[in-house]
Backbone of each chain as ProteinMPNN parsed JSONL, in Angstrom:
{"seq_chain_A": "XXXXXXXXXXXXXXXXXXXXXXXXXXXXXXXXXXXXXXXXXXXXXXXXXXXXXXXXXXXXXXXXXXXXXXXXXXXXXXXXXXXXXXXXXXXXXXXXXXXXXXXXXXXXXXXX", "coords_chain_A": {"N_chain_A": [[157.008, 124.119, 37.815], [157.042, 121.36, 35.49], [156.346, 121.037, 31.924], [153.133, 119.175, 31.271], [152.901, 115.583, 30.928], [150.472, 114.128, 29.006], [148.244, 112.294, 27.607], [147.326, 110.518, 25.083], [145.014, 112.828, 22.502], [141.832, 112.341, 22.424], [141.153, 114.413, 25.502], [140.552, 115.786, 28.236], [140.738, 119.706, 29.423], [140.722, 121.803, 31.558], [140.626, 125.365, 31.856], [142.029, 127.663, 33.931], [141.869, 130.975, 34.113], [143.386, 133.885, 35.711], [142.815, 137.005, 38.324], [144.354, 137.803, 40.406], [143.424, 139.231, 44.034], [144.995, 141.694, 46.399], [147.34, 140.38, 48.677], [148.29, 137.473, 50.613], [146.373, 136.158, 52.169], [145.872, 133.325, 52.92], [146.036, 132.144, 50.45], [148.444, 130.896, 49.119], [148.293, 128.521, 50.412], [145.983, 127.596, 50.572], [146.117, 127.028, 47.446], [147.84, 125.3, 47.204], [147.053, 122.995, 48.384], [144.699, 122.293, 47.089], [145.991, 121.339, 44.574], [146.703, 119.218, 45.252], [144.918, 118.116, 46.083], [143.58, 117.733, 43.962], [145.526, 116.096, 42.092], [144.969, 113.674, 43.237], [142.249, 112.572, 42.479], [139.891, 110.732, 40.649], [140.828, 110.038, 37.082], [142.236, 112.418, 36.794], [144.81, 114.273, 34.688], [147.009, 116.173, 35.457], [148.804, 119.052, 35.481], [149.422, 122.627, 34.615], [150.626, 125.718, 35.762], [151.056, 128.861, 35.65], [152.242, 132.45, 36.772], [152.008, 135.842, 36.554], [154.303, 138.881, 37.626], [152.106, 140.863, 38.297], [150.237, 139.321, 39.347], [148.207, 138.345, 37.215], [146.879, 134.89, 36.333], [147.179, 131.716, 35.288], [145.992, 128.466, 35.059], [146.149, 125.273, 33.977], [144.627, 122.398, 34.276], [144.181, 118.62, 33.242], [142.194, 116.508, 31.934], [140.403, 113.276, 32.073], [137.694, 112.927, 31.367], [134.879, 114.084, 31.213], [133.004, 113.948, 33.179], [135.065, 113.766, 35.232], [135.686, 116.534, 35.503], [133.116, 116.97, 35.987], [132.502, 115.753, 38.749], [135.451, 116.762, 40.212], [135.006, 119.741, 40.08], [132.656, 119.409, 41.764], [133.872, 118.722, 44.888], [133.906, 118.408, 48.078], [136.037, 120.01, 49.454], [137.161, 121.407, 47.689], [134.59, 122.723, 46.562], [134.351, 124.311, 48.761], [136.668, 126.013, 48.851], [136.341, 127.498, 46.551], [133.707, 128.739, 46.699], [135.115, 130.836, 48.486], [136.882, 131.819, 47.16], [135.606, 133.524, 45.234], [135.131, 135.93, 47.039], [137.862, 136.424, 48.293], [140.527, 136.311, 47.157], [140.664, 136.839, 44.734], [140.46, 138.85, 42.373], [139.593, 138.107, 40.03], [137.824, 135.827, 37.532], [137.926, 133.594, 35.085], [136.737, 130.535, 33.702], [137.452, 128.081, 31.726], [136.29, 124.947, 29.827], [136.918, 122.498, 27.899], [137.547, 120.38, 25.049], [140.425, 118.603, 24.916], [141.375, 118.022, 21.355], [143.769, 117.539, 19.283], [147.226, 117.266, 19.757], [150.465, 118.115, 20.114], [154.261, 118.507, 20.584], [157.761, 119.176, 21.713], [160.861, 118.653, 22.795], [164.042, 119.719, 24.342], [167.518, 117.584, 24.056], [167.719, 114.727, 25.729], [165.704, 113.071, 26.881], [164.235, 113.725, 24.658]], "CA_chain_A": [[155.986, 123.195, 37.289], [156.942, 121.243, 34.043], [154.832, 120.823, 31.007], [152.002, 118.205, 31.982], [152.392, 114.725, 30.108], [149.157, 114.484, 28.813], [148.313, 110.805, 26.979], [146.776, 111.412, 23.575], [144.122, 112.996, 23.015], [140.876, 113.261, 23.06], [140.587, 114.295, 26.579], [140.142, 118.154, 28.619], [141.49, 120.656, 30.009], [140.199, 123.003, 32.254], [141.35, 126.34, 31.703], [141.088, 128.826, 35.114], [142.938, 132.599, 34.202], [142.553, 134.821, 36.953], [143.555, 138.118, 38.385], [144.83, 137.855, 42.365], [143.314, 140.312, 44.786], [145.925, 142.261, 46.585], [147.333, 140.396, 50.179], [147.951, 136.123, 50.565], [145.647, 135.833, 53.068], [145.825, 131.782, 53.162], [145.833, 131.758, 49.41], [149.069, 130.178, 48.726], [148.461, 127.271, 51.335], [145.128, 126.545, 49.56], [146.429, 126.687, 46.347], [148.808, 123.841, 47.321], [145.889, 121.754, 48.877], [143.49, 122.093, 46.092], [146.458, 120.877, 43.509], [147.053, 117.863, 46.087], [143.187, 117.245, 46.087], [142.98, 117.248, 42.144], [146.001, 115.041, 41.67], [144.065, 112.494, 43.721], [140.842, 112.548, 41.714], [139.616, 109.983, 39.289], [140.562, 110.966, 35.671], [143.362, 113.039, 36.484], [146.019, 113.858, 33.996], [148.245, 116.716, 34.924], [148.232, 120.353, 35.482], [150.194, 123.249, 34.444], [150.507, 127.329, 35.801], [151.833, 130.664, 35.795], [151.442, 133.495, 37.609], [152.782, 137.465, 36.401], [154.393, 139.432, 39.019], [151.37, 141.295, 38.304], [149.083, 138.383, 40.318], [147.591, 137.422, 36.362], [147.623, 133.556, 36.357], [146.693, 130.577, 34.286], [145.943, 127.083, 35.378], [145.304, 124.684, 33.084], [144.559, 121.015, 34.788], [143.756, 118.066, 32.267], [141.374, 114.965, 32.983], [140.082, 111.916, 31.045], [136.544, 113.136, 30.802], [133.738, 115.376, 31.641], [132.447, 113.184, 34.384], [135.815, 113.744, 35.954], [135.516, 117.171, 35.845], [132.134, 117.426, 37.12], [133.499, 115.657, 40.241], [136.352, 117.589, 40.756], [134.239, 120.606, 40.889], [131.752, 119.297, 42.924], [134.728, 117.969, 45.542], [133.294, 119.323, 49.352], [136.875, 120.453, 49.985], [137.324, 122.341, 46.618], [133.863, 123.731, 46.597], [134.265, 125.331, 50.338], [137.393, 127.017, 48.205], [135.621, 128.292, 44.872], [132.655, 129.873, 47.627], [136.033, 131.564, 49.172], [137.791, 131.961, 46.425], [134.947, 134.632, 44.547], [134.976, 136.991, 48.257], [138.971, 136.65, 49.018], [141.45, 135.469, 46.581], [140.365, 136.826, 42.993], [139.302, 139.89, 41.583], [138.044, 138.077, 38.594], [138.316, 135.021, 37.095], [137.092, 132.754, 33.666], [136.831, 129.098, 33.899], [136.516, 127.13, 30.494], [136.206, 123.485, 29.777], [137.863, 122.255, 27.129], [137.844, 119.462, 24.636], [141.976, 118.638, 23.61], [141.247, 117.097, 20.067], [145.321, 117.638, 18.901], [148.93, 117.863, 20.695], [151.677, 118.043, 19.7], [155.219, 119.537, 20.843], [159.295, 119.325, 21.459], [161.625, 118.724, 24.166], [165.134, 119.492, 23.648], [167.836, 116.773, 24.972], [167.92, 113.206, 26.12], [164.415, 113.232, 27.128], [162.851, 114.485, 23.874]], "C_chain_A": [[156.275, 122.901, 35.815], [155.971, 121.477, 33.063], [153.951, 119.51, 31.354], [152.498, 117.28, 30.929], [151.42, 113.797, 30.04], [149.364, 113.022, 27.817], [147.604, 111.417, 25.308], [145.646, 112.021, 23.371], [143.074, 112.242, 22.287], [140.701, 113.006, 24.774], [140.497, 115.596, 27.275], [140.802, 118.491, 29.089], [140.185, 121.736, 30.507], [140.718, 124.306, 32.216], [141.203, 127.306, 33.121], [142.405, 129.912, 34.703], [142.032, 133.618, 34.94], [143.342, 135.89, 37.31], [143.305, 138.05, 40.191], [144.459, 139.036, 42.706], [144.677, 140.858, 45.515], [145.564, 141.151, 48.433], [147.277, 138.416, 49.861], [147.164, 135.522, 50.801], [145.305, 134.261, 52.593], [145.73, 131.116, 51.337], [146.993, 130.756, 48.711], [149.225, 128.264, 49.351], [147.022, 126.457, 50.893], [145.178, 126.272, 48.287], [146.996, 125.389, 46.087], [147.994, 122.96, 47.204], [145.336, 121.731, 47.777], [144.386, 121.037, 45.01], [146.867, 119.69, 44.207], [146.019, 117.228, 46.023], [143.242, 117.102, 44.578], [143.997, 116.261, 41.813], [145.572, 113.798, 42.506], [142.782, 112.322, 43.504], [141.227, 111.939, 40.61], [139.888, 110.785, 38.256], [142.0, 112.514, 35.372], [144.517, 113.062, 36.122], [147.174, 114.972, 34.054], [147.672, 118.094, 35.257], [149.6, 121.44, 35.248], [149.789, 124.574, 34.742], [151.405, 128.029, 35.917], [151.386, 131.086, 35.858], [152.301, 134.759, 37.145], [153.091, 137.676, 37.67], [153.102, 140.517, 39.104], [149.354, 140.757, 39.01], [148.148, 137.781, 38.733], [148.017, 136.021, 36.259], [146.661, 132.654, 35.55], [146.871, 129.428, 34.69], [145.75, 126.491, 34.702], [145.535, 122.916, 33.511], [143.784, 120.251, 33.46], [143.369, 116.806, 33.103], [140.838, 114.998, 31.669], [138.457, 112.348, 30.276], [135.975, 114.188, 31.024], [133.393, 115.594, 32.908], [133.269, 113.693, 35.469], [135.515, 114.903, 36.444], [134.459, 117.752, 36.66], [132.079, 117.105, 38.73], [134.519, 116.251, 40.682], [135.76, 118.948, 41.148], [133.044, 120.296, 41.782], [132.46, 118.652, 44.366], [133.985, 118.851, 46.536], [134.455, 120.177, 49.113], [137.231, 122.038, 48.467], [135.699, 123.164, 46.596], [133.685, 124.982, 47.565], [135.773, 126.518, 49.641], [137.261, 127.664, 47.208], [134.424, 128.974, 45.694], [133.876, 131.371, 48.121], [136.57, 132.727, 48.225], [136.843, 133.484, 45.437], [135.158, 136.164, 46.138], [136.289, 137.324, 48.509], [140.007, 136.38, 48.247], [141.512, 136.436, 45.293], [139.425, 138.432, 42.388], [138.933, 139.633, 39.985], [138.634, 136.749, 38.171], [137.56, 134.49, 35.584], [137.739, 131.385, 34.214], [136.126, 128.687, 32.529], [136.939, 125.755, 30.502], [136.546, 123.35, 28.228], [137.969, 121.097, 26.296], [139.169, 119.225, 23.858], [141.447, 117.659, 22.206], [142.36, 116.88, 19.176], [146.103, 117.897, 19.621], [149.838, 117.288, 20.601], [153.135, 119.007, 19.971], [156.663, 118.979, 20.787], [159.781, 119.376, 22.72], [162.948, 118.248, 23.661], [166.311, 118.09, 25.005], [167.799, 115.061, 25.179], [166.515, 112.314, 26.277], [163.412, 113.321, 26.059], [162.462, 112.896, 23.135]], "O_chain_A": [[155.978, 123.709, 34.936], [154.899, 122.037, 33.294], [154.698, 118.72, 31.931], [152.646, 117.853, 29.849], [151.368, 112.809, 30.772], [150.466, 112.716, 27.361], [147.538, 112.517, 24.76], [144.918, 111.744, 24.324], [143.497, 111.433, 21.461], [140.314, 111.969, 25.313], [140.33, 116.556, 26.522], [141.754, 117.777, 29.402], [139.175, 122.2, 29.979], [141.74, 124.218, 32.896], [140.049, 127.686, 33.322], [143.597, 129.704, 34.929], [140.863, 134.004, 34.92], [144.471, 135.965, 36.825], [142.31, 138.223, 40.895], [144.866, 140.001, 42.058], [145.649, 140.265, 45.047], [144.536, 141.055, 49.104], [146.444, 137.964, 49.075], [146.853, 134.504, 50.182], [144.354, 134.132, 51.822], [145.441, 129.958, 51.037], [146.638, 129.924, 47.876], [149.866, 127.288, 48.963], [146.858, 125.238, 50.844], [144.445, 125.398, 47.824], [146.787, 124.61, 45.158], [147.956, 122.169, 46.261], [145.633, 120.644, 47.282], [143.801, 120.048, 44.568], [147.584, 119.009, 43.474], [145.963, 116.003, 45.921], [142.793, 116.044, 44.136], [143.507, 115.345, 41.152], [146.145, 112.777, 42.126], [142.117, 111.874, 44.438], [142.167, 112.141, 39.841], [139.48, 111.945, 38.194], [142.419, 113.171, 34.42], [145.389, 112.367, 36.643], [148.084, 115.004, 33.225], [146.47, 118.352, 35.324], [150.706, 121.099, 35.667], [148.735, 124.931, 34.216], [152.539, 127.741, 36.299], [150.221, 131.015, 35.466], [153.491, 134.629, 37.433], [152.6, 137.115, 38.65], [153.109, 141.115, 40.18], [148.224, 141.237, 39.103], [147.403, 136.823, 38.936], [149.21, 135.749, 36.122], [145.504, 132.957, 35.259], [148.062, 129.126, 34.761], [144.709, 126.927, 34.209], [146.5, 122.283, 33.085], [143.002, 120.865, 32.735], [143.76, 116.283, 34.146], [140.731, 115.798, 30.74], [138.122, 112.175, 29.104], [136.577, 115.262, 31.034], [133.37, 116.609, 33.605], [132.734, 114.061, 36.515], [135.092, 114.918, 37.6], [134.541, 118.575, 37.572], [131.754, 117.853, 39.652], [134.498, 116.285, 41.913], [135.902, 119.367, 42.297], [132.594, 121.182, 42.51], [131.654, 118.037, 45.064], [133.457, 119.889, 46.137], [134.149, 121.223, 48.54], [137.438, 123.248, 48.566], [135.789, 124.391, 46.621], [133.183, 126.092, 47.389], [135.809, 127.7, 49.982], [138.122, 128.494, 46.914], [134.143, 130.047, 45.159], [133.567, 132.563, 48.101], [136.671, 133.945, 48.372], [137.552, 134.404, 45.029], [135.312, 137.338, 45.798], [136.394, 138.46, 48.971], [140.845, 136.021, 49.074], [142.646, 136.737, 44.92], [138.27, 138.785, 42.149], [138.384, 140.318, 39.122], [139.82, 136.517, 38.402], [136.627, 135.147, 35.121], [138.765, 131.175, 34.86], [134.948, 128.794, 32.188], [137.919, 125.419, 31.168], [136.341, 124.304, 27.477], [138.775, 120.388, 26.898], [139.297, 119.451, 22.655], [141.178, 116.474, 22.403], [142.152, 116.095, 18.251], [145.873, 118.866, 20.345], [150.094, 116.127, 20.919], [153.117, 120.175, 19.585], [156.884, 118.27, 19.805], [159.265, 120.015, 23.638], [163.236, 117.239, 23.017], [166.066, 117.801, 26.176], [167.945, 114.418, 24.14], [166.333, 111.163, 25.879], [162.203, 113.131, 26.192], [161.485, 112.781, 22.395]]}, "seq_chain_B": "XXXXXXXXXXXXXXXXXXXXXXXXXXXXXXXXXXXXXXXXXXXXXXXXXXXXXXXXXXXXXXXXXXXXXXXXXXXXXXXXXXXXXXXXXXXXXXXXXXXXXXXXXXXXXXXX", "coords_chain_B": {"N_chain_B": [[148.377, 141.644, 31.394], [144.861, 141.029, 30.554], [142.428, 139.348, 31.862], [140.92, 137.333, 28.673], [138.174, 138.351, 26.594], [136.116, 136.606, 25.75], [133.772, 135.004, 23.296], [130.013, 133.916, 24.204], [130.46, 129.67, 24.267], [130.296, 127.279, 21.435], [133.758, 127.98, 21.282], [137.672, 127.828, 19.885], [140.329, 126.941, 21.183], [144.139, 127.476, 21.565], [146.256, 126.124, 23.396], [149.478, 126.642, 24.656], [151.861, 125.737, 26.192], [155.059, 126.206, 27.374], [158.518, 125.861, 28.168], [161.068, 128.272, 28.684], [164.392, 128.664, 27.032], [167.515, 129.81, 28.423], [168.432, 133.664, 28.205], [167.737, 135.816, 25.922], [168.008, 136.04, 23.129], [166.42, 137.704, 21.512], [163.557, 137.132, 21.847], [161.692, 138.182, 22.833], [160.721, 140.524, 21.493], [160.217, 139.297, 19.448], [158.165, 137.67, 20.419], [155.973, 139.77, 20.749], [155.629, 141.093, 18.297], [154.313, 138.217, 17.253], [152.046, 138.664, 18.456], [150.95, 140.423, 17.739], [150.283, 139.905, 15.311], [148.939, 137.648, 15.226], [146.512, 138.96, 16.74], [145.501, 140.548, 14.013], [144.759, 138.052, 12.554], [141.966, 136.485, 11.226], [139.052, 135.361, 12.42], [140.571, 135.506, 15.248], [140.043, 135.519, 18.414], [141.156, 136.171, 21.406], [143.635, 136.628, 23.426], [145.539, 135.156, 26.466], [148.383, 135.141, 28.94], [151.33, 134.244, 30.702], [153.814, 133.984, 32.689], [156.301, 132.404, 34.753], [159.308, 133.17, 37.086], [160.753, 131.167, 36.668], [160.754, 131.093, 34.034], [158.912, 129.189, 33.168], [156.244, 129.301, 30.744], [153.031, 129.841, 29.812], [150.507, 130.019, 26.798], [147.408, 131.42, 26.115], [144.907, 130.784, 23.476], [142.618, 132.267, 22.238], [140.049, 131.391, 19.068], [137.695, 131.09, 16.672], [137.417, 129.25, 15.047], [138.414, 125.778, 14.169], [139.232, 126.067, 11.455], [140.727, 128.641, 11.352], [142.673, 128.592, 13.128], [144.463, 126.758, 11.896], [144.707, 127.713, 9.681], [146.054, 130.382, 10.817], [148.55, 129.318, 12.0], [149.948, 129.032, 9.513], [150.598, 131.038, 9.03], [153.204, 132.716, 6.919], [155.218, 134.27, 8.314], [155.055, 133.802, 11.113], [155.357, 130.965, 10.73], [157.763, 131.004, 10.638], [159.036, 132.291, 12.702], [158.206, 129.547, 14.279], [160.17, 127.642, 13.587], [162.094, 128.999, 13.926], [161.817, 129.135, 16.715], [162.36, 126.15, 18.089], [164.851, 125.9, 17.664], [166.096, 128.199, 19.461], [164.64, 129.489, 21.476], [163.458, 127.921, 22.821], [163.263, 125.244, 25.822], [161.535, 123.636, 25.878], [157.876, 122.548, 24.42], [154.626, 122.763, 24.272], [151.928, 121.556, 22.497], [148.467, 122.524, 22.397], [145.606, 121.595, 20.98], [142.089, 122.964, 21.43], [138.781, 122.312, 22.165], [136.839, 124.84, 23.107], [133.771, 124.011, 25.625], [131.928, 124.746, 27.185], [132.478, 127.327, 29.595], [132.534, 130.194, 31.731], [132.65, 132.716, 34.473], [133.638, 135.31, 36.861], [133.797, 138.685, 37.904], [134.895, 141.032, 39.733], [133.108, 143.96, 40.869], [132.29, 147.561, 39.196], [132.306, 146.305, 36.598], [131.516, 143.552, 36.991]], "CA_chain_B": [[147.378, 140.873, 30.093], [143.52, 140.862, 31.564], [141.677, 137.964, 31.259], [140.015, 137.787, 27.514], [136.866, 138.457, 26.822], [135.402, 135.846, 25.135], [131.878, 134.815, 23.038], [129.916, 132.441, 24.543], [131.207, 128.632, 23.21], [131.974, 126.677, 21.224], [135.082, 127.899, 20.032], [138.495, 127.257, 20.471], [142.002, 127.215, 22.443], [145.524, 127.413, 21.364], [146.89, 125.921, 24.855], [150.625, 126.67, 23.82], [152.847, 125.733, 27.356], [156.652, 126.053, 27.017], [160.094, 126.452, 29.121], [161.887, 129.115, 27.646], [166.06, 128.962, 26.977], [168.59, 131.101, 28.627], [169.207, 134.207, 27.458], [166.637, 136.535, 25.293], [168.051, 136.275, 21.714], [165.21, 138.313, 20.216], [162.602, 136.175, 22.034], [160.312, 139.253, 23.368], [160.437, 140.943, 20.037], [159.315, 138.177, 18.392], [156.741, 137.65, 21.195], [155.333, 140.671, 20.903], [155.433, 140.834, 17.132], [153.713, 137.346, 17.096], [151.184, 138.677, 19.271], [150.341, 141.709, 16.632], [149.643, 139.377, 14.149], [147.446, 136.916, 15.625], [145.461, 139.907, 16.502], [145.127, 140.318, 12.85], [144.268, 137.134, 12.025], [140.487, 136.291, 10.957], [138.873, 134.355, 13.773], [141.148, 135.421, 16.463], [139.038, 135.995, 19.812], [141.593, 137.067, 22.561], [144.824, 135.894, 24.193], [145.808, 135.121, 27.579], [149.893, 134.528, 28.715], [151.473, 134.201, 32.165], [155.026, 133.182, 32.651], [156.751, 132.022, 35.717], [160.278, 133.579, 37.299], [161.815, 130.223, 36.187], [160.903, 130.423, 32.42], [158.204, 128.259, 32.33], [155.156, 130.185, 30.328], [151.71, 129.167, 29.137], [149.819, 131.34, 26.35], [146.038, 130.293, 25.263], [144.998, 131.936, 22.303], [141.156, 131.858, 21.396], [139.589, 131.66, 17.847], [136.138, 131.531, 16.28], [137.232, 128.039, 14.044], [139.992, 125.041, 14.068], [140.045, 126.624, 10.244], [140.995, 130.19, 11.531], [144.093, 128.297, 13.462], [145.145, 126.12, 10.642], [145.359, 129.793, 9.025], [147.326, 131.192, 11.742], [149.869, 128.166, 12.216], [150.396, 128.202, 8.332], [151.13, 132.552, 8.434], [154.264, 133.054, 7.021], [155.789, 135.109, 9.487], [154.298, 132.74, 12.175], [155.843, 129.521, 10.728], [159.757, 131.247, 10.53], [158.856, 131.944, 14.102], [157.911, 128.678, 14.699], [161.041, 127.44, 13.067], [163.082, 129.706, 14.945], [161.704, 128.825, 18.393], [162.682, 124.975, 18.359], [166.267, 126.057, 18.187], [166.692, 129.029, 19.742], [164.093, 129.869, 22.646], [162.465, 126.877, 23.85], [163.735, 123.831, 25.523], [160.229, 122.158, 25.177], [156.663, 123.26, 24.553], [153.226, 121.54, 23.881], [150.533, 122.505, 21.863], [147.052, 121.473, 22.59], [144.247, 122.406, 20.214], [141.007, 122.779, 21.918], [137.634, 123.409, 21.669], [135.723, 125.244, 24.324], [132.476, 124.172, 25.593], [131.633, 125.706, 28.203], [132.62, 128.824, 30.084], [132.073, 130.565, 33.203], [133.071, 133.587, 34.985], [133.755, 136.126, 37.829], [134.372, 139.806, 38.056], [134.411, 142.265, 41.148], [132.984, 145.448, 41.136], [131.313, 147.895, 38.526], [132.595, 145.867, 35.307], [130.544, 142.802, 36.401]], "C_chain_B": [[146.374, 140.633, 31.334], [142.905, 139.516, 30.844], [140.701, 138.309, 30.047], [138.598, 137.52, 27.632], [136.129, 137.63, 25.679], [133.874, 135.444, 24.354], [131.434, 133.581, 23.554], [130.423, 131.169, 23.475], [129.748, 128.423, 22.297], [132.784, 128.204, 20.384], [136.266, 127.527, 20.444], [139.752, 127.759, 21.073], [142.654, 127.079, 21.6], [146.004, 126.975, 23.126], [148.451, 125.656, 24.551], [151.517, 126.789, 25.29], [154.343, 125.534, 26.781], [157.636, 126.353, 28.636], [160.685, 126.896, 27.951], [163.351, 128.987, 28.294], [166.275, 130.185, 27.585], [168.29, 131.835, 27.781], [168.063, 134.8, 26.63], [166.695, 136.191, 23.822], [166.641, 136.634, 20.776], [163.667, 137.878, 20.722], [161.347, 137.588, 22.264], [160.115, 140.244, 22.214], [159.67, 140.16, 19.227], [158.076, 137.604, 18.814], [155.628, 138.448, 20.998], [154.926, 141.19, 19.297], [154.062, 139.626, 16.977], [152.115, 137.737, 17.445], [150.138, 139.687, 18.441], [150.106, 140.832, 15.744], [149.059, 138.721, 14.395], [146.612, 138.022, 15.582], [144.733, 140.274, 15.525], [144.691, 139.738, 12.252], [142.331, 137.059, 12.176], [140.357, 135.059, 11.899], [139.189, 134.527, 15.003], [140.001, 136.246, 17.269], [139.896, 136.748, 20.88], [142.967, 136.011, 22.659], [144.911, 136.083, 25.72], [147.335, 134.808, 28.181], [149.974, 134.628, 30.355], [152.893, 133.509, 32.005], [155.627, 133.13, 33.932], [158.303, 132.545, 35.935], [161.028, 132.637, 36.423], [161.85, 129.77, 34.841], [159.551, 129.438, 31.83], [156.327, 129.324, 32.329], [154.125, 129.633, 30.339], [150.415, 130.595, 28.528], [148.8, 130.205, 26.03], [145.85, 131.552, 24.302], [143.533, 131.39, 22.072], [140.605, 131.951, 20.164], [138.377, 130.772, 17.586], [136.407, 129.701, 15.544], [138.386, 126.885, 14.637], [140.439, 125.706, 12.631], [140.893, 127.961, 10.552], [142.38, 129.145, 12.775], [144.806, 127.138, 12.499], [145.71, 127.474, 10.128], [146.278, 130.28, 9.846], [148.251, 130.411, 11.786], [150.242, 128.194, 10.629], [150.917, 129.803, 7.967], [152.543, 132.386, 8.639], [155.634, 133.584, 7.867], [155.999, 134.451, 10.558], [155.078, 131.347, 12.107], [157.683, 129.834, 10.862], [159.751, 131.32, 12.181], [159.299, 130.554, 14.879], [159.139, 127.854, 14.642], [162.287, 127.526, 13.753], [163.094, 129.578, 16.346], [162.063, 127.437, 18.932], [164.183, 125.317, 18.845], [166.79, 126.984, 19.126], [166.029, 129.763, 21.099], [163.745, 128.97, 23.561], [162.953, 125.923, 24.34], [162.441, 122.983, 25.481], [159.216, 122.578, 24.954], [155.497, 121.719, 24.364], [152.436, 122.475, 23.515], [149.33, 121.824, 21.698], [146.073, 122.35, 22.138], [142.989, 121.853, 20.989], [139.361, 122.592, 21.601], [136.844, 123.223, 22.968], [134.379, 125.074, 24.527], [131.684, 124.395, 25.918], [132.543, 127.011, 29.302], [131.503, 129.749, 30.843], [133.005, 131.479, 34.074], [132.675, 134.404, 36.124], [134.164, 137.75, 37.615], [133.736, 140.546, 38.7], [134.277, 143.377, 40.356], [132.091, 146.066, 39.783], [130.922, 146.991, 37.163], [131.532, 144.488, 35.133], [129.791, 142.392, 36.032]], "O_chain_B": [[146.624, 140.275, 32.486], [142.95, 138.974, 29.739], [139.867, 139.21, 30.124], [137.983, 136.788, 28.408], [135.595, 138.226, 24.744], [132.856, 135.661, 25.01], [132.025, 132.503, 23.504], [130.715, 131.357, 22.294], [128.662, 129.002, 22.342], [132.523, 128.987, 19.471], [136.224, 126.817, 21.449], [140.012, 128.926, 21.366], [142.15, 126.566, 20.601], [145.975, 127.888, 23.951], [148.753, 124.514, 24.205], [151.89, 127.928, 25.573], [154.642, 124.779, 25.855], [157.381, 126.872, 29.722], [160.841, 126.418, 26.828], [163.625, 129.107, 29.488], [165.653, 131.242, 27.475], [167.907, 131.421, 26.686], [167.138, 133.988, 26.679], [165.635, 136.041, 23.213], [166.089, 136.096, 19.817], [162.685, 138.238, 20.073], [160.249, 137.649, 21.709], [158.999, 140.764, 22.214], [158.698, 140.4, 18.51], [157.17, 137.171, 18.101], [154.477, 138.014, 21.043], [153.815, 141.705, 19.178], [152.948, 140.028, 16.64], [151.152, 137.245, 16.858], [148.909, 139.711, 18.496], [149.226, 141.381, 15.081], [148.035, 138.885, 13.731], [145.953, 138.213, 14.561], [143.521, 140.42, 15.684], [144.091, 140.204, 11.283], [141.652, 137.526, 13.091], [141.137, 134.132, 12.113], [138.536, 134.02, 15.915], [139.325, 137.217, 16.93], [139.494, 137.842, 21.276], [143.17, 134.939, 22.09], [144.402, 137.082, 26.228], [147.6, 133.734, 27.642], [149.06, 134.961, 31.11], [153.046, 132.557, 31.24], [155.4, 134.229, 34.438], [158.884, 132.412, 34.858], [161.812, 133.049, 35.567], [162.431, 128.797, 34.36], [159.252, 129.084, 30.69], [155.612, 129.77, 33.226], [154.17, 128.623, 31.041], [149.811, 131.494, 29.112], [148.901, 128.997, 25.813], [146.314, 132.692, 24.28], [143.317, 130.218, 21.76], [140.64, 133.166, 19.973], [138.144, 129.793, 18.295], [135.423, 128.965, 15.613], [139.159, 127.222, 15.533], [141.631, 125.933, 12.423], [141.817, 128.194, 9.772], [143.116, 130.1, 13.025], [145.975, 126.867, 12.773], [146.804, 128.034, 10.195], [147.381, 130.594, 9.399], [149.247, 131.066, 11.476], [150.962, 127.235, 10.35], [151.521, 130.005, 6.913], [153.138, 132.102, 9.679], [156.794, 133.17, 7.867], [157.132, 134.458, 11.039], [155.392, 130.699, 13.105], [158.57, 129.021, 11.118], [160.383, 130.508, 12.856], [160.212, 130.368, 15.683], [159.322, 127.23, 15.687], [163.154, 126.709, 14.064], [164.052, 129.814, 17.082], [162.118, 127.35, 20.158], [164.65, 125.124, 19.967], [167.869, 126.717, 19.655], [166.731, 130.528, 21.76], [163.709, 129.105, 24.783], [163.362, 125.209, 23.424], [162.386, 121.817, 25.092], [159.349, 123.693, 25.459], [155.539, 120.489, 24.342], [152.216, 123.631, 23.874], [149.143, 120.8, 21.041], [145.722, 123.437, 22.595], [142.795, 120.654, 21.193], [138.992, 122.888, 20.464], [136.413, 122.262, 23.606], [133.614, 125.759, 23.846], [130.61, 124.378, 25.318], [133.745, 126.878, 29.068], [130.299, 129.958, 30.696], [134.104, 131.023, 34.392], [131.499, 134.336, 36.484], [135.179, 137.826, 36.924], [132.547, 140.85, 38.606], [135.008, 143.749, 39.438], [131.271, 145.31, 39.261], [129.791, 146.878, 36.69], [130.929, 144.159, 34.112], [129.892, 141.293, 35.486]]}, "name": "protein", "num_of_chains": 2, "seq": "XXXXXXXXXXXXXXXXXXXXXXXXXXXXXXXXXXXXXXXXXXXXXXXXXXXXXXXXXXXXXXXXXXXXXXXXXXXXXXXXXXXXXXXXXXXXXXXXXXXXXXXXXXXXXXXXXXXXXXXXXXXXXXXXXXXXXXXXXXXXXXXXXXXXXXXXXXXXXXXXXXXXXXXXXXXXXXXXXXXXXXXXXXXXXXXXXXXXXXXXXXXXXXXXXXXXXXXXXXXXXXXX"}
């Protein structure tokens, strides 16, 4: 997963860092889906993660507004996986919201 | 690294994503160094990191101000770093200053 290119800002980021329960049980096949359902939501700009071999991981999806986000979490298909996702998936998580107000970075190459 | 423990918002992010270069030259020394002195810094709230088999990382870094990361991006130590990581660790990064405005969490068992 590259770095996200993200338009200027002001616009958010969602932050989700979490700590994986022990066992897949269907977690990598909804992980997919969910990041297939958010890049098809209004407002979406991008998402970037990593995961330790220790199951700690960091998501950080970016969208245009607030609005967006409050639709993306209220999606049926994503909420029936954030009900799941506290009982089977996660022994713990934080979710913050995010206003980007600066960004700035480097890319070495042809590209930069 | 456990997920940080944060004060309720506002405050803010460091959202600091990279692909890291071949090859170590010093990079986890200087990681781990870096990481002792934020700690130090006035303002700092917590860190969070996660890096991927294939190199590509993402650290957030929380603090109490945008002044208390002006301060940290301008520590000595911090900016030779900074200096040193264009050429020699990174082939690209992004840095997205935040500010948190809400926040929301999970944790199993006695702790939550």
């Amino acid at each position: 997963m590259p770095i996200a290119r993200t338009p200027e800002p002001p616009y958010y980021a969602v932050i989700f860092t979490n700590q994986r329960a022990e066992g897949d049980k269907g977690y990598g096949k909804m992980a997919e889906r969910m990041e297939e359902l958010a890049r098809g939501e209004p407002g979406y700009l991008g998402i970037e993660g990593a995961r330790t071999a220790e199951g700690f991981g960091i998501t950080v999806s970016y969208w245009a507004s607030e609005e967006a986000i409050v639709a993306w979490k209220a999606n049926m298909e994503h909420r029936s996986a954030q009900a799941a996702g506290k009982k089977t998936w996660y022994e713990g998580y934080s979710i913050r919201i995010a206003k980007v107000e600066r960004a700035y970075g480097f890319a070495r190459g042809p590209a930069a």
